[in-house]
N, C-alpha and C positions, 0 to 999 in steps of 0.2 A: 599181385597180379590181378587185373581187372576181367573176367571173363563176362560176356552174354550168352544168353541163352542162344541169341540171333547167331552166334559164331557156330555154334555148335551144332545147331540142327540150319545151316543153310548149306552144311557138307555132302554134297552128291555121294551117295552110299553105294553099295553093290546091291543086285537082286537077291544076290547067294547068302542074304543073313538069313538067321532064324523068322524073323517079322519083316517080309519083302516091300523093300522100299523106307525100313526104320533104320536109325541110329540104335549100335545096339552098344552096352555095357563093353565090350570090347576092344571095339572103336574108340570108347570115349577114354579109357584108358594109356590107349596110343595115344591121343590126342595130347588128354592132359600128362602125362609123365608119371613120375613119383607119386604117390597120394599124399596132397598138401591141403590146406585152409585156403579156401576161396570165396570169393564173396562174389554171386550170380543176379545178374538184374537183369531181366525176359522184356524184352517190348510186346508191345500190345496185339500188335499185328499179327502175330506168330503165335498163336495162343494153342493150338492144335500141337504144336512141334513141341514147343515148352513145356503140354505138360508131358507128353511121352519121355523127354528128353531129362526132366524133374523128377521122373517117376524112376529111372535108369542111373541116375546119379549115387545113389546110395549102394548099386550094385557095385560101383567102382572102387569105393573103399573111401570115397573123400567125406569129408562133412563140410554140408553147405549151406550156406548163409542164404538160406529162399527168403522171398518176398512174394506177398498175394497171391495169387491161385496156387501159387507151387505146392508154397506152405503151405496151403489148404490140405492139399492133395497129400502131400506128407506127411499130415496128420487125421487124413482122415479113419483111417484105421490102426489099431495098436495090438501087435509091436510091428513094426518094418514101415516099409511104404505100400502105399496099394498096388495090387497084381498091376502089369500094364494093358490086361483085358478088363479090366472094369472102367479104365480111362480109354480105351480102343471104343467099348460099347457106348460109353456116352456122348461122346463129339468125335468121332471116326479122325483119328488124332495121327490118320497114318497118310504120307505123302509121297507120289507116285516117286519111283526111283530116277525115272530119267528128267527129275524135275533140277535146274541151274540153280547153282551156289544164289541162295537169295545175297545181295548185301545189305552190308551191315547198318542196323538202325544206329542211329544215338543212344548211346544211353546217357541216361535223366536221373543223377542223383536224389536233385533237389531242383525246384524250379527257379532259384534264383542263386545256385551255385554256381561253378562253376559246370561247366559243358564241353564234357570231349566227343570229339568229333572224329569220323575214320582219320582222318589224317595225324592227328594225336596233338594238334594244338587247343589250346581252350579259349573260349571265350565268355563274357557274361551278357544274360540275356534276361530282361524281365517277361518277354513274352512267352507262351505256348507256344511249338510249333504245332498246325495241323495236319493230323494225320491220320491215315484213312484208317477206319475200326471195321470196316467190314466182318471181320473173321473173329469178332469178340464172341462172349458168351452171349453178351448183351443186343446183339444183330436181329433187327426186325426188319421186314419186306416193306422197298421202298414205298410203298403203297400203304403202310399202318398209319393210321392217326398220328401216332406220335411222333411220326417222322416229318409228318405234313401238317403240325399244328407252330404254333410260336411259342408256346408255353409250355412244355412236356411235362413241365416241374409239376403245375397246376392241372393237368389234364390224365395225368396215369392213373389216378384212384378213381375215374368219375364213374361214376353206376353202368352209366350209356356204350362206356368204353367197354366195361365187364360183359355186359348184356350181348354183343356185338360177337367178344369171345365165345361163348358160352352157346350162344345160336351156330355159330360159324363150328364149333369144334368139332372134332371127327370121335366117337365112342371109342373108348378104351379094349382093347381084344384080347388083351390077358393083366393080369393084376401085377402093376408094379413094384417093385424090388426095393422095400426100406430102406437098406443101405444105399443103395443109389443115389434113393431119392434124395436122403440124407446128406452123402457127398454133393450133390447140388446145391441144396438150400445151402451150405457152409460155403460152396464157392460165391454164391450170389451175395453172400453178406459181406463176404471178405473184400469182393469187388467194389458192393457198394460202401462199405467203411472207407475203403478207399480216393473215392470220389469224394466223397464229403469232404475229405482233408483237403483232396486238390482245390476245391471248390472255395473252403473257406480260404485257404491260402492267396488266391489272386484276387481275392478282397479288395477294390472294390470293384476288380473287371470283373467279367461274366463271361463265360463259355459257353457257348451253344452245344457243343461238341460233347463237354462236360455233364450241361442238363440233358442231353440227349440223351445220352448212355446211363447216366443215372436214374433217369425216368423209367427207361427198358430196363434196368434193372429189376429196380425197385416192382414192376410191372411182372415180372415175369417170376420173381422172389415170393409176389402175393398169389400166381394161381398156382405155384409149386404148392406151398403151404395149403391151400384146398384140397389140390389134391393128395398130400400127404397127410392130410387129417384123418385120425384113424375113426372113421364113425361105425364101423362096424363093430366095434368095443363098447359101444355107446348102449348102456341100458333102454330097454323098450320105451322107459315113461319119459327120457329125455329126447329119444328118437321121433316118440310122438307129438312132442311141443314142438320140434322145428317143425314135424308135417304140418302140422298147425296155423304156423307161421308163413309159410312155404302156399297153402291155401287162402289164407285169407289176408295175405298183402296182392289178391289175384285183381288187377283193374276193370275187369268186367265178368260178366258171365262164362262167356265161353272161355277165356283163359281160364278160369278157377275149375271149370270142365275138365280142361286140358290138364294142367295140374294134378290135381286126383286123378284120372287116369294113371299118368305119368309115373307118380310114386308106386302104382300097383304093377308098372310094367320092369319094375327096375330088376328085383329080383327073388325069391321066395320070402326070405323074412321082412322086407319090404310090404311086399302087398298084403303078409299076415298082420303087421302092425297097422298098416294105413285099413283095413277094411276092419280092425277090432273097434277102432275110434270111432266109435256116431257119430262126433262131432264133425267131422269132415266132411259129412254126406247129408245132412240135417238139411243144407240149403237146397232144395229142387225145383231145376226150372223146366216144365213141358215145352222144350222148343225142340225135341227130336219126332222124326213121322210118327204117325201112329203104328201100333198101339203102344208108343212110348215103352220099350222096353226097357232103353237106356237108365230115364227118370224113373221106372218103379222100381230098378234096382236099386236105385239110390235111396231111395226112399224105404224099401228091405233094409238097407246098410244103416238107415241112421236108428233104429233098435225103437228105444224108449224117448232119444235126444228131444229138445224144442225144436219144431219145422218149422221153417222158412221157406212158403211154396207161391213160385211162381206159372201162371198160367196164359199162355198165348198164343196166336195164332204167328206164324212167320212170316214177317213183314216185307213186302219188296226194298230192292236198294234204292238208297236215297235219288231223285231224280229219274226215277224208272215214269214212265210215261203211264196215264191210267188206263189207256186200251190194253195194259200187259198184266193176266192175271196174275195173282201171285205167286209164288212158289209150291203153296199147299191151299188147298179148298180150306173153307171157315170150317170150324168143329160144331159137329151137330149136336143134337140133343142127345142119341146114343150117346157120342162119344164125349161126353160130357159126364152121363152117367156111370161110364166105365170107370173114368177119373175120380169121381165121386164115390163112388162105391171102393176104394181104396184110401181115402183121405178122411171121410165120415168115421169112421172107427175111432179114426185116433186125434176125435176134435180138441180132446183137453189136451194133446200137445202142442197143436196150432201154434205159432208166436205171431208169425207178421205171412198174410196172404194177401197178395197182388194178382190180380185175373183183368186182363184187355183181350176182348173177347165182341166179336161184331153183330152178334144176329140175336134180337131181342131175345127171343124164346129160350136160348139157353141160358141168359143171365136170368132173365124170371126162373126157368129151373134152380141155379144156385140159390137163390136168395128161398126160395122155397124150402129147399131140403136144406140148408145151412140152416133154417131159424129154427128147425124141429130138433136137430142133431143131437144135442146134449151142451153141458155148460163149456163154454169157451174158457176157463180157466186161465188159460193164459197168454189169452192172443192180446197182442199190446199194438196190431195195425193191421186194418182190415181196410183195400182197395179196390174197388171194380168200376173199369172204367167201358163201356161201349159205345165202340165205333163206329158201328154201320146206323140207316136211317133205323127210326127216325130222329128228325135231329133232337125234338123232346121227349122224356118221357109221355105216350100218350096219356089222355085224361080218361080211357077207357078202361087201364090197367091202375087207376088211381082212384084211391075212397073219399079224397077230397080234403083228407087230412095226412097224405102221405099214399105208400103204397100199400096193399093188400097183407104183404107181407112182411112182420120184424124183422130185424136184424138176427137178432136172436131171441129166444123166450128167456133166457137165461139171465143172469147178472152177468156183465162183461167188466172185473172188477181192474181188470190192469189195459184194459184199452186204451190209446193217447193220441191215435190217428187214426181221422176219420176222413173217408174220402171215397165220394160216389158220385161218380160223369155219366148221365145219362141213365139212371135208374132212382128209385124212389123204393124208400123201406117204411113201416108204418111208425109213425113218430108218436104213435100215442103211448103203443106197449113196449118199444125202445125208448129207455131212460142212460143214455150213458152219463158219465159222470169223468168229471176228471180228464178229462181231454187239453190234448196240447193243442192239437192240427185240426181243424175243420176245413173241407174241402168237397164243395157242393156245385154243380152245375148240370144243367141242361135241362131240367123239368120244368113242368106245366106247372100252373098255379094249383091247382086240384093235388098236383104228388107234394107241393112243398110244405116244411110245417106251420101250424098257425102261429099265431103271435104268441100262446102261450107255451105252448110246446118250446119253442122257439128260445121263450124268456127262462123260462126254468132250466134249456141244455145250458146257456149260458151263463148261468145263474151256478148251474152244477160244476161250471170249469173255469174255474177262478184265475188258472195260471196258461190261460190260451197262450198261447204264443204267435201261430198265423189261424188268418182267416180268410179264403177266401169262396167269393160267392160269382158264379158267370150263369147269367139266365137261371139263378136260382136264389129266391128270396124268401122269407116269415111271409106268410099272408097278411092282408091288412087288418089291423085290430077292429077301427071304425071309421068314422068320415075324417078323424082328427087326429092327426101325429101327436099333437099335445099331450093326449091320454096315454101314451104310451110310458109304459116308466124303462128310464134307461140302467141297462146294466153296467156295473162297474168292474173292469176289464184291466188291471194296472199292470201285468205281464205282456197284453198285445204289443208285438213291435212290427207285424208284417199284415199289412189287409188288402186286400185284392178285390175289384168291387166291377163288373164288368156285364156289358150285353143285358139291358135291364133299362126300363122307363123311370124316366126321370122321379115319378111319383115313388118306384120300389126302392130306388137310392136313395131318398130322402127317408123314406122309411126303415131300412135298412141304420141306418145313422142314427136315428131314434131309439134305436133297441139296444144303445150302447154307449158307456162312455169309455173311450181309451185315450188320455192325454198323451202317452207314451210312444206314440205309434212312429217308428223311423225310417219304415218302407211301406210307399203309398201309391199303388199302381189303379189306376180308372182306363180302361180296353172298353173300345166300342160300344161306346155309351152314341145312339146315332138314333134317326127318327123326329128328334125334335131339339129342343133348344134348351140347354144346360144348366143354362146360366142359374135359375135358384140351387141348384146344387153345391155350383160353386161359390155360391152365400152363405148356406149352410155349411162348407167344408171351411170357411175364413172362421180362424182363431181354436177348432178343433184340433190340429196339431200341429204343434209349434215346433216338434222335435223333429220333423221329420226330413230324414238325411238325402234320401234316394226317393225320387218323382220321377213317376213314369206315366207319359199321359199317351195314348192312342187313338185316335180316330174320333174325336169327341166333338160334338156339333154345337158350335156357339154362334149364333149370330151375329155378326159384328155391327156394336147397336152403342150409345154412349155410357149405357148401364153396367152391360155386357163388360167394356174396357176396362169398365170403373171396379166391377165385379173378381177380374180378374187379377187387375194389379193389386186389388186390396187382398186377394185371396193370397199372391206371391210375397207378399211384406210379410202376413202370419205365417209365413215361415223360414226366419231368419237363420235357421241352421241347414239349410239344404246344400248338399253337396255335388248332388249327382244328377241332371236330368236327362232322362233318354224317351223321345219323341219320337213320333212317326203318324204319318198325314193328322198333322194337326195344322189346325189354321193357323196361317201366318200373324191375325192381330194377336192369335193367343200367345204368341209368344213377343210381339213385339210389345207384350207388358213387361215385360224381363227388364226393357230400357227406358221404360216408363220413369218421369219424377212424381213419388210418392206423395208429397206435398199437394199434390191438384187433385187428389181421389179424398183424402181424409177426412175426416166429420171436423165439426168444430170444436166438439168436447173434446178430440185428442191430441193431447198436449205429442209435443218433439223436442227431445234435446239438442238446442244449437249446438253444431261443432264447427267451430272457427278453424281456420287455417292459418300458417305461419303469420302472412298480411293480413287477417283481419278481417276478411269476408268469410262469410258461411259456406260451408263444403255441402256441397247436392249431395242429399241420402241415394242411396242405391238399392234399388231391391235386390233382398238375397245376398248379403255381400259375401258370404263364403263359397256361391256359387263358381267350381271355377273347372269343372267335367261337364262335356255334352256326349251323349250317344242318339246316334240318327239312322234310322232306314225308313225307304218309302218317303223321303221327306226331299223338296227340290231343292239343288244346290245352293241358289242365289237365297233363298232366305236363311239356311244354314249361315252363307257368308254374310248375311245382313248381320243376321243375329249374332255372330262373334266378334264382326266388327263393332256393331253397336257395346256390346257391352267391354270391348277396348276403348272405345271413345268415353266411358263415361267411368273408366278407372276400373273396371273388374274383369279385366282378360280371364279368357279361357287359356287354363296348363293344357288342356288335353280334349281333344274331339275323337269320337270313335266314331269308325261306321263298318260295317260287313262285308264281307268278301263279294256277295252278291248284288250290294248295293255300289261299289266303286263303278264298274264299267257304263252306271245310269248317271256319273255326275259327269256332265264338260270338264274338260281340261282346265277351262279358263275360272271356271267356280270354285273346281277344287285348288287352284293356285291360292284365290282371296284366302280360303278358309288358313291355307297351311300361313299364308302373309299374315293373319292375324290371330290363329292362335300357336300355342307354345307347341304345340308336337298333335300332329294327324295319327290314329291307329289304328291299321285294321286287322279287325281279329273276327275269328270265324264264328257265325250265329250261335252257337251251343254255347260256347265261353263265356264267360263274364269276366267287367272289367278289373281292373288291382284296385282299384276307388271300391267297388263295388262290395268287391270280397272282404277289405278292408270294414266297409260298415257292417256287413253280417256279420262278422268278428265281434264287434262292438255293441251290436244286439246281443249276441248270445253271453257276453261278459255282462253286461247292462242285468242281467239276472243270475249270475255266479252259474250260469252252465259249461261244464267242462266240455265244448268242441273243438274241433281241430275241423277246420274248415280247409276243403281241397286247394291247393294250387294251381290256378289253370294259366298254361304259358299263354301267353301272346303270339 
């Protein structure tokens, strides 16, 4: 005899049992007769009835042949079956009494058995029928991802999906019940073992119905298991590594803020553990009002640890108009010194300080009492950048050979990034050494260092990596570049050369040789006419991947053309160019024939084509990335189509979110007609070309980086 569950609990019951509105042990006796061997298969749909109904079956006296949740349930505690109030508490498994005989499902041996049907004939079927799961374990609101994606399969583990939960959930109001939780987790595997069979069985159709439900499953399997994870067991030093982790996977500032917080607000042994850890609080950033109460606790909290201090004033939001003051008034000189007078003590812990700060007078205070402080032991990045006028340092606060004041008196033995926007240190009695990062701009001639100063930091840091320089250059040695001896640089892969007279960029280049270099950026070089620059730049890097030219003033003269095509062949590995107001003949060398610029001593290898005539050289042939802003549409489309017409299509053109609504419709049409794909991605981002060659540099010298991913 074939029984279902669906038969059993679709029986309209009395109000007057024990459990009002349940099938109770009694019933089910009358029902079935004698106690005999029966074998019971529950449809889907009924999953609330089935298990009450499962859980009640063994009170009868019968032994029953369960399948999947039953079973579960049947086994979830030893000896007996579970109370029917632990299956009542977990999916309210009780159905109102004046509810109608449901009828009867199908039951589904096998999906390619035989199939009986209420009326009791069979038939065979290779299909599914579908039908509705609403009332599963596995039921998520129409409204969930999973229900509204195509892929569930693909999409239940993604991070985005967890993140979504984890914001959206409601705090737990008393501590869950192991066992419970337990019988859960076993119903969800048994469910999802389940599916998998059905799944692999209709090989090679596909269930939507099927992934659906296994997705939720699976989905809801893995934040049971979360929250079932006993961390409270967890010894203190393993508790503090995930804080750890938990902190410093934070994507910016104020989340890692939040974070720390967060862990201290959880619960007493929580915030005892997370406030023992220095390390979690080591990184402090001044962006709460004054007097910074937040950040000096933090800085209380990191003990002895390496600090990592940031200093700043609170920026307006992006787009905020400049009649809108900011948020907080600039920091004064007091409060400057209040800050200082807490961070001065503990200079030999310093590791990396960062300070953007607007009003001359208090960065000259830092620089002041930072150079007297004591040895920096082990600051390994020291930044200050100012914002407000004037735009240079003055030459009044300048000895002529830098500023007034060192960096520090001290040795700075583990220092590697250096970086100062708009201030000037004294370059005679600062000797760093060993530097990765150079990053110099906005002084007067008078604050910059001389040529030897200059040649000796260079000279000291063998394994530079970037360099750059905007309105900031070596002074000139004498009336002659020639006399300069260049230094040998075989680590630089990134230099930046910008806002500076023709004569300082050519000078600049003199104080150095880097064949290596494969990101070469030249910004507002304006004022005059370029073109010996880009004489001297033809044949000094040949490597270089990523060109970025802005606003650079070339005449357009026949020297000029000649200067620049010949400048664009020496460098046959370029991948990347991203321009903006740059002149149009500057780029209409791109589709220049190389053959009409060359000397006569330089030889060219003929390259024949199938027929026998010579194939036209192309400048740049790996050139096949453009990124543009500020730049007018039509010579954009010139220029992609030109280098279609001459065999070297563009894969990919980029431009900015800000820059789309300045191109015509009809320009950007050409662009997308001739090259392989248009993207726009938002000014902060960089491109996957991009990212891909900073990869490549940093491998180009065995550095272990892990460079960011930035979507599109």
């Amino acid at each position: 005899m074939l029984w279902t569950l669906g038969d059993l609990v679709g029986i309209k019951t009395s109000g007057k049992s024990p459990a009002r509105g349940c099938i109770t042990s009694r019933l089910l006796r009358a029902i079935l007769g004698p106690p005999r061997r029966c074998n019971v298969v529950y449809p889907i749909s009924s999953l609330g009835r089935l298990l009450w109904t499962a859980a009640l079956l063994p009170h009868t006296g019968y032994k029953c042949q369960t399948t999947g949740l039953a079973h579960c349930f049947l086994n979830t505690t030893s000896p007996g079956p579970p109370h029917p109030l632990i299956v009542l508490s977990l999916y309210k498994l009780t159905f109102p009494a004046s509810a109608r005989p449901q009828s009867r499902y199908t039951t589904i041996n096998h999906p390619r058995e035989s199939i009986r049907n209420p009326g009791g004939t069979e038939r065979q079927s290779t299909k599914w029928s579908r039908r509705k799961m609403s009332t599963t374990i596995s039921a998520l609101p129409p409204s969930h991802t999973l229900n509204q994606c195509q892929s569930p399969m693909e999409q239940w583990d993604s991070e985005e999906l967890i993140k979504v939960y984890l914001k959206n959930c409601v705090d737990p109001k008393m501590e869950t019940d192991p066992e419970l939780m337990r019988g859960r987790l076993q119903m969800f595997r048994v469910r999802m073992i389940e599916l998998e069979k059905m799944r692999a069985y209709i090989l090679p159709a596909v269930s939507f119905d099927f992934d659906r439900e296994l997705a939720a499953v699976m989905y809801k399997r893995k934040l049971l298991l979360w929250m079932a994870f006993p961390i409270r067991k967890l010894p203190n030093e393993i508790l503090t590594i995930i804080f750890r982790y938990v902190v410093w996977s934070s994507t910016s500032a104020d989340q890692a803020t939040q974070h720390r917080l967060w862990l201290t607000w959880v619960c007493k042994r929580f915030r005892e553990v997370a406030i023992a850890d220095s390390t979690l609080w080591n990184s402090v950033w001044f962006r709460d009002p004054p007097p910074w109460t937040r950040s000096l606790i933090f800085l209380e909290r990191a003990g002895t640890a390496p600090l990592d201090i940031r200093i700043n004033e609170k920026e307006r939001p992006e787009g905020t108009p400049d009649d809108v003051p900011p948020p907080q008034p600039p920091i004064t000189v007091a409060q400057i010194n209040l800050i200082l007078d807490k961070i001065i003590p503990r200079i030999s812990q310093l590791r990396i300080i960062v300070i953007v700060l607007e009003n001359l007078e208090v960065i000259d205070t830092i620089v002041r009492r930072f150079s007297t402080a004591g040895p920096p032991e082990m600051l390994e990045r020291f930044e200050i950048h100012r914002t407000g006028p004037p735009y240079l340092w003055p030459p009044s606060n300048s000895s002529g050979s830098g500023g007034y004041h060192s960096l520090s008196r001290f040795p700075t033995p583990k220092l590697r990034w250096l970086s100062l926007n708009g201030l000037a240190v004294d370059w005679t009695t600062f000797q760093p050494a060993n530097l990765r990062t150079i990053d110099l701009r906005r002084m007067c001639v008078q604050a910059c260092p001389t040529s030897i100063s200059w040649s000796r930091m260079l000279a000291a840091s063998p394994d530079l990596f970037k360099l750059t320089l905007e309105a900031a250059t070596p002074q000139l040695a004498g009336e002659r570049l020639g006399s300069v001896r260049a230094i040998e640089l075989p680590s630089l892969r990134d230099l930046t050369i910008g806002d500076m007279s023709c004569l300082y960029t050519l000078n600049v280049l003199a104080h150095m040789s880097a064949p290596r270099v494969m990101s070469l950026a030249l910004v507002t070089l304006i004022g005059q006419d370029y073109g010996p620059l880009l004489e001297m730049l033809t044949g000094r890097f040949r490597e270089v991947r990523v060109l970025q030219v802005q606003n650079i003033e070339l005449n357009k003269t026949d020297l000029n053309l000649r200067r620049c095509a010949r400048w664009f062949e020496s460098m046959p590995r370029l991948k990347l160019l991203k321009f903006s107001t740059t002149r149009p003949h500057m780029l209409d060398a791109l589709l220049m024939d190389p053959r009409e610029y060359r000397l006569v001593n330089e030889m060219d290898v003929q390259v024949q084509s199938a027929d026998g005539e010579e194939t036209r050289p192309v400048i740049c042939p790996e050139l096949d990335t453009f990124y543009f802003t500020s730049q007018p549409g039509k010579e954009v489309a010139a220029l992609v189509k030109g280098r279609k017409d001459i065999g070297a299509p563009a894969k990919r053109v980029y431009t900015t979110t800000g820059n789309v609504p300045h191109i015509p419709q009809k320009e950007l049409a050409d662009i997308r007609e001739n090259a392989g794909q248009v993207c726009v991605i938002h000014n902060l981002h960089i491109t996957e070309e991009e990212d891909i060659i900073h990869e490549e540099m940093a491998n180009s010298l065995g550095l272990c980086v892990r460079w960011r991913r930035y979507k599109r």
